[in-house]
C-alpha positions as CSV (number, residue, x, y, z in Angstrom):
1,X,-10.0,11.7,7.4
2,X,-6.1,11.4,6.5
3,X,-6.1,9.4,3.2
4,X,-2.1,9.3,3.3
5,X,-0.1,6.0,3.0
6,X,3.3,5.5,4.4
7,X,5.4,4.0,2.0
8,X,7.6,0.7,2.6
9,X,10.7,0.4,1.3
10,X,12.7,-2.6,1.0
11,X,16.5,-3.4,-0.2
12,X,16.2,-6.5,-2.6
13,X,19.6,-8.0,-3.2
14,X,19.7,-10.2,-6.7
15,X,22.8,-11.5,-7.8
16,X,24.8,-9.1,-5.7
17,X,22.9,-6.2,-6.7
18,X,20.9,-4.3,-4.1
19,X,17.7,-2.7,-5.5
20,X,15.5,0.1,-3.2
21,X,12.0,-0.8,-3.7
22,X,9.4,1.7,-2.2
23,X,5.8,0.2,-2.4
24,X,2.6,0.9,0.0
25,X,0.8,-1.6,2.1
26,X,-2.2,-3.6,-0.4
27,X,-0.2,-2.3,-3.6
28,X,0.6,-5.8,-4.1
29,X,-0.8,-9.1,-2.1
30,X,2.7,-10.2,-1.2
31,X,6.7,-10.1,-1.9
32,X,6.7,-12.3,-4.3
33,X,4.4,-10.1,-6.4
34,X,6.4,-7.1,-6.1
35,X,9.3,-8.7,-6.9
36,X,8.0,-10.3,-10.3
37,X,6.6,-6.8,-11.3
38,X,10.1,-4.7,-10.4
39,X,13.1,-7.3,-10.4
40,X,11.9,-9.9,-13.7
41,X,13.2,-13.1,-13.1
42,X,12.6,-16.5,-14.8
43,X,11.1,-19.2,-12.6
44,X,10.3,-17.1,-10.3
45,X,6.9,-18.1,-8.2
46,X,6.3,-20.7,-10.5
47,X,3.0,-21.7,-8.4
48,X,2.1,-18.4,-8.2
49,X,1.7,-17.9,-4.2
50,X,0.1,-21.3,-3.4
51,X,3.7,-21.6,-1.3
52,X,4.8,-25.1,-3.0
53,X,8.0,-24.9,-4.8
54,X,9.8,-23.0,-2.9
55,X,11.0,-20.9,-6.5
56,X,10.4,-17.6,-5.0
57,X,12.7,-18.4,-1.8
58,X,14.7,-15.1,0.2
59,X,16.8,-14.6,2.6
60,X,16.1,-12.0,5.2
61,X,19.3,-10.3,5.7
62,X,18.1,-7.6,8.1
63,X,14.7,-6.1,10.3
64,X,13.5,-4.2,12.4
65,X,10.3,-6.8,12.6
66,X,10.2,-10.7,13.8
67,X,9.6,-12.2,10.1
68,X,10.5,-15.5,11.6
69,X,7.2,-16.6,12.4
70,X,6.8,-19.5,9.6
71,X,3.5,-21.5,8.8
72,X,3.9,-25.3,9.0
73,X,2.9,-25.6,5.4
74,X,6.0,-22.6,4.4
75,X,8.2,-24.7,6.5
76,X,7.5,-28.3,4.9
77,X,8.3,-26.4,1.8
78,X,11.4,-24.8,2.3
79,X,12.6,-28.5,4.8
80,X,12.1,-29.9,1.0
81,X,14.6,-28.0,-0.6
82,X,17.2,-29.4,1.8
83,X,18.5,-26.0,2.9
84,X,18.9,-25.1,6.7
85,X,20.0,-21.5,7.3
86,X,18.2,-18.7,9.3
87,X,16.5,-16.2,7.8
88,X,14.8,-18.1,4.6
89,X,11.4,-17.4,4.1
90,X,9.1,-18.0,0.9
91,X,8.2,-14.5,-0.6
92,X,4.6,-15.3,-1.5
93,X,4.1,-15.9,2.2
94,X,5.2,-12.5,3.4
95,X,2.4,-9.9,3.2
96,X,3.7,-6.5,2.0
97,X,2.7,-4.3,5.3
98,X,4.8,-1.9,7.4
99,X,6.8,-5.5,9.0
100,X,8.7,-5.2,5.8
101,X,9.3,-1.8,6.1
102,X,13.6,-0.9,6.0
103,X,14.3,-4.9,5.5
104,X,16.9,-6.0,3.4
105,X,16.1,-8.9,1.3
106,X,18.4,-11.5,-0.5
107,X,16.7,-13.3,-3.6
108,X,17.6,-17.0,-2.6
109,X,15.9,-18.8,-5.2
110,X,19.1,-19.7,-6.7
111,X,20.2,-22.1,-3.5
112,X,17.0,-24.4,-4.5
C-alpha cells in the first residue's frame, strides 16, 4: 500500500508579501487554519470556522481548480461586508485538498 502524500502548496500574499506554504491534504481542517498556524495575524477567524464574520476573508488570485463554488450561508456572509469583487472566498470554508494545490491566495481580511 503507498502511504505517500502529495504535498499542496499554496502562495499566500499578506500585505504585499507572497509566502510559499507546502501543507498535505487533512494536515489542517481548512485555510483558515493553516493560515493562523504559519502567517499570525490578529483578528483573524475570529468565529473560528463557523463562516460568520467574514475576518478570515481571501482573494483567490489564481487556480488551476473552480474554487468558485460558494455555499448560500459563505455568500450571505461575504454580501454583508459590502464587497463585490470576483474571487473572494471565506478561508474557513475552503478545505485544504489537492483544489488548492499551486493557488495563489491574497489575505483580504483587511477590505472588511
Amino acid at each position: 500500500m503507498n502511504n505517500v502524500r502529495e504535498p499542496i502548496i499554496i502562495i499566500i500574499e499578506h500585505g504585499g508579501v507572497p509566502s510559499v506554504i507546502t501543507t498535505y491534504q487533512n494536515e489542517y481542517r481548512n485555510l483558515m487554519a493553516l493560515i493562523s498556524d504559519k502567517i499570525y495575524l490578529e483578528c483573524f477567524g475570529e468565529c473560528k470556522g463557523m463562516g460568520r464574520c467574514g475576518t478570515c476573508l481571501v482573494e483567490i488570485i489564481e487556480s488551476d481548480e473552480q474554487l468558485t463554488n460558494i455555499e448560500r450561508n459563505e455568500q450571505a456572509t461575504i454580501s454583508k461586508l459590502g464587497i463585490h469583487a470576483p474571487g473572494l472566498r471565506l478561508a474557513c470554508q475552503l478545505l485544504i485538498d489537492n483544489t488548492l494545490n499551486g493557488c495563489k491566495i491574497r489575505i483580504a481580511a483587511s477590505m472588511a
